[in-house]
N, C-alpha and C positions, 0 to 999 in steps of 0.2 A: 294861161296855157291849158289845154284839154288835157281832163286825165286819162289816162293809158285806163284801157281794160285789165282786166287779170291777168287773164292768160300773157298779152302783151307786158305788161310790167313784170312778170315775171321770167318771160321769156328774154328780154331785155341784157337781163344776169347770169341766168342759169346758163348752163350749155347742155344743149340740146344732140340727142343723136341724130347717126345719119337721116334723112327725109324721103319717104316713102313716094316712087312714081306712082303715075295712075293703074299699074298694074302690077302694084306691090304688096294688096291688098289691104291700105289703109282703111283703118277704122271708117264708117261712113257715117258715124254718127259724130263724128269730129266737128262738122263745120257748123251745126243746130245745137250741139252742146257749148260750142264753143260763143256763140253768136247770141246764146242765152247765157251769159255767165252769171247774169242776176239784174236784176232793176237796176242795182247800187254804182255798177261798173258800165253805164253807157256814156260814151264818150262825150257825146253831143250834151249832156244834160250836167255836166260836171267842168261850165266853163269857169267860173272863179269860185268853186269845190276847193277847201283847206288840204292840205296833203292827208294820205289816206293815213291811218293809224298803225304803228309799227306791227301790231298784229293783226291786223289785215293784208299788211305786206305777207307777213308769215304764210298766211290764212292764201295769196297770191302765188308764192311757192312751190308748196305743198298741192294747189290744185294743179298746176304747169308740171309739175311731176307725173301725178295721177294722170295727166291727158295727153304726156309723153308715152307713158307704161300702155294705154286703151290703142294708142296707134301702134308702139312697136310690137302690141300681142299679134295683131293684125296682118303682120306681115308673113307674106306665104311662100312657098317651096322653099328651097333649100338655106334663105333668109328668116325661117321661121327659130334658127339659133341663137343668128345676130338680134331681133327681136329679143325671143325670152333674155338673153343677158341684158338688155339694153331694161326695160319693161324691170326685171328684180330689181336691179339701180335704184330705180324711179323710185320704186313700191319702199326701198329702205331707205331711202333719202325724203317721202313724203313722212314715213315714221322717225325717223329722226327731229323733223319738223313739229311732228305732236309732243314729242316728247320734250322737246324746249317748253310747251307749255304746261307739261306736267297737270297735276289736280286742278288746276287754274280754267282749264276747258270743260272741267266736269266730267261726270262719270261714263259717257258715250263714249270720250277720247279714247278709254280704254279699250272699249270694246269694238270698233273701228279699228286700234293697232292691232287688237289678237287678229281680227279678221284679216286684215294688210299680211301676219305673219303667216297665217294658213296659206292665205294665197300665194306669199311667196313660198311657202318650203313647199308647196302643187306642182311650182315649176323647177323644183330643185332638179329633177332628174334629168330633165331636160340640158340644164346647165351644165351639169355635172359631166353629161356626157360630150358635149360642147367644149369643157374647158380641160378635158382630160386632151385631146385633140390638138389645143393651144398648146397645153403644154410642151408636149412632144414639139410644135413648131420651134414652140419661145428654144426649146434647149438642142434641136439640130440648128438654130441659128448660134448658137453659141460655143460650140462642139466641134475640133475640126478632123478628133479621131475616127479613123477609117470604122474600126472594129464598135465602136461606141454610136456612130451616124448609120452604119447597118443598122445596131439593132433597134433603135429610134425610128429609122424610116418604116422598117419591118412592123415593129407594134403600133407606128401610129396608123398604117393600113387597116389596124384591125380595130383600132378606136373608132376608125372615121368608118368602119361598116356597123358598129355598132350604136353611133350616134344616128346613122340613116336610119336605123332601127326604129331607134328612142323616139325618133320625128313621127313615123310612121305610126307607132302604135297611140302617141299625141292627140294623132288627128281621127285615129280611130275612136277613141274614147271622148274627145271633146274637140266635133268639126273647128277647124280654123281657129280653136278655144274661143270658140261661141261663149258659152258658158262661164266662162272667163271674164271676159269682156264683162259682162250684163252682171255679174257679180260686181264688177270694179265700176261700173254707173252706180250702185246704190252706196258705197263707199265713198264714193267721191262725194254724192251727194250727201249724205254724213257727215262727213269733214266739212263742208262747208258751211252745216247750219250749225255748227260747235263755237260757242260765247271767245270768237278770237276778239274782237275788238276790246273785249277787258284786259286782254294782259299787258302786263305792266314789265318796264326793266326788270325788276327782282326777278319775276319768273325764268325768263331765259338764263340771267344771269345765273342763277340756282342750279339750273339746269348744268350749263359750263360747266361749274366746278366739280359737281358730283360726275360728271360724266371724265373731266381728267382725271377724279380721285378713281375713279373704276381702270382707268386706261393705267395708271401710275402701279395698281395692287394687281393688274392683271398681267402688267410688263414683272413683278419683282415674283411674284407666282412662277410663272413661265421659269424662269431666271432659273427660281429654286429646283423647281420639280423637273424641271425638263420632259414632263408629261405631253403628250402630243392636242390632247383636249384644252390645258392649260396653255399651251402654243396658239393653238384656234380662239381661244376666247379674249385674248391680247390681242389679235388680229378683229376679230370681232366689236372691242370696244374701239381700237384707235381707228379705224372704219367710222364708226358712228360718231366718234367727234370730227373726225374729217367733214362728213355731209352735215352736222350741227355749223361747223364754220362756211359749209359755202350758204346755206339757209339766210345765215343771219346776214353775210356779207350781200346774200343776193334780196335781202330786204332793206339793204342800207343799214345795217345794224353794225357796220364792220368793229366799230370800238370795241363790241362785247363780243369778238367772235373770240375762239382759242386758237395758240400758235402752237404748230408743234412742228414736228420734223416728218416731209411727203415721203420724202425716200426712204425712211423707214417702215412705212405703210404698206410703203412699195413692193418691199423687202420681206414683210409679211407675209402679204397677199402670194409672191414667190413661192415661199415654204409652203406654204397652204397648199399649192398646186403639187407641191411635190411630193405634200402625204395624201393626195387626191390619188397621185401615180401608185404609192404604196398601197393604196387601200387597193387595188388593181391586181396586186401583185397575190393574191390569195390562193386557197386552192380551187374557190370559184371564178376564179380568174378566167376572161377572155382570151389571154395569152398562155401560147403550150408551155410547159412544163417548163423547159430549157430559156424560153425567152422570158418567161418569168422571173427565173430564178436572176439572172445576166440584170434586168431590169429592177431586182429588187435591190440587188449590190450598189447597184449605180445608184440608185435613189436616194438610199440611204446613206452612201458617202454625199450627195452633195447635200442635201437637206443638214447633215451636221456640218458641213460646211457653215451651209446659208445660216443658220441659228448662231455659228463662231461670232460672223460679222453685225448680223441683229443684235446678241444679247453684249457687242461690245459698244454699237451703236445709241446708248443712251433709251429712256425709257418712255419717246413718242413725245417730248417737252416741246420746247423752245426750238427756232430753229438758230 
């Protein structure tokens, strides 16, 4: 049988966001990046080629990430949201991938991840303002009081003027995230000339554990403190083992992948948005005074809610 390309084998597994039309402003370097993945990955030349090596599958991944992230920057008007959320994904789930292979890739990997994190926290605002938005959706979809769906529909008016903002001053400061882009070509290509085909089971394996044992101290942290930073950082780890197990699963690795519980991820990810809402609520706040104040109350009662049901939900294990 011929062997799959890269991008192909990887794409295979992964899931993939929505697919840019021809007037979506996909990446254009997509089809010559993609169509040079390397000597090693032609199909034609790999007819009875031994299956590839489990860290090359990784090394497969991890690129199918990075060339998910180059097209969905690419995309323009009022999709330039759904983009950047799609594109941070990528960029944290390609870092997750390096980090299964830990010192084992050598000392670039590192420096490749910091740049992967710069780049992501570039797009933060962009996000941030995007998923303050979502929020207000996710929780009028939820909500059927009259007085409580006012002030939701009311403040998310003024989210959604603010996130056109956010776009605008985006593309003034880095067209189309040109710059962007052409940053995340020499990263990509980084990552692929890093010693994956050395790693060995141990590696990743190593990786798993230390990465539940962070998930395990960062749920019982949380727990304690009830700190809202200690909140985020337990969302933060059980995130990164989540995309550790679709990596490994989407390189045929499923044995070594980690089980834990989605819904509580989920559940996270939830309250995250909701101290997203409260960080909102300030005296720099977008919202007048009065709808602040309404929007702070409400916030804070569901978010201690949401933490009731999380911190009774067990600590991101087994499912």
């Amino acid at each position: 049988m011929p062997q799959a390309s890269e991008s192909e084998e990887a794409a295979s597994g992964a899931r993939s966001g929505p697919r840019s039309g021809p007037d979506s402003g996909r990446d254009s370097a997509n089809a010559p990046r993609r169509a040079a993945v390397g000597a090693g990955d032609d199909p034609a030349a790999a007819t009875d080629a031994a299956p590839r090596p489990p860290g090359l599958r990784l090394r497969a991944f991890a690129t199918h990430e990075l060339d998910q992230a180059l097209d969905a920057l690419g995309w323009r008007g009022s999709r330039i949201h759904a983009g950047v959320h799609l594109a941070r994904k990528n960029l944290r789930r390609a870092r997750a991938t390096l980090a299964l292979g830990g010192s084992a890739l050598g000392p670039g990997a590192a420096l490749i991840d910091r740049e992967l994190r710069k780049l992501n926290d570039g797009l933060s605002a962009l996000r941030d303002a995007h998923a303050l938005v979502e929020t207000f959706d996710r929780l009028l979809r939820h909500h059927n009081d009259t007085e409580v769906r006012a002030l939701l529909a009311r403040t998310r008016r003024r989210a959604a003027t603010a996130r056109a903002q956010a776009a605008r001053e985006a593309r003034l400061d880095d067209p189309d995230l040109g710059a962007r882009r052409s940053l995340l070509r020499v990263l990509r290509a980084g990552l692929r000339a890093l010693p994956w085909a050395g790693l060995e089971p141990e590696h990743w394996r190593e990786a798993v554990v230390v990465s539940l044992a962070r998930v395990a101290r960062a749920a019982e942290n949380a727990r304690r403190s009830g700190d809202d930073e200690d909140w985020h950082g337990w969302r933060r780890r059980a995130r990164r083992l989540s995309q550790q197990q679709r990596a490994l699963k989407t390189a045929k690795l499923g044995r070594d992948a980690p089980k834990f519980d989605k819904h509580q991820i989920e559940r996270l990810g939830e309250a995250q948005d909701l101290n997203l809402l409260l960080d909102h609520c300030g005296k720099r706040s977008l919202f007048g005074k009065q709808d602040r104040t309404a929007l702070r109350r409400f916030a804070q009662a569901e978010l201690a809610r949401s933490r009731v049901r999380i911190a009774g939900g067990g600590g991101g294990g087994a499912d």
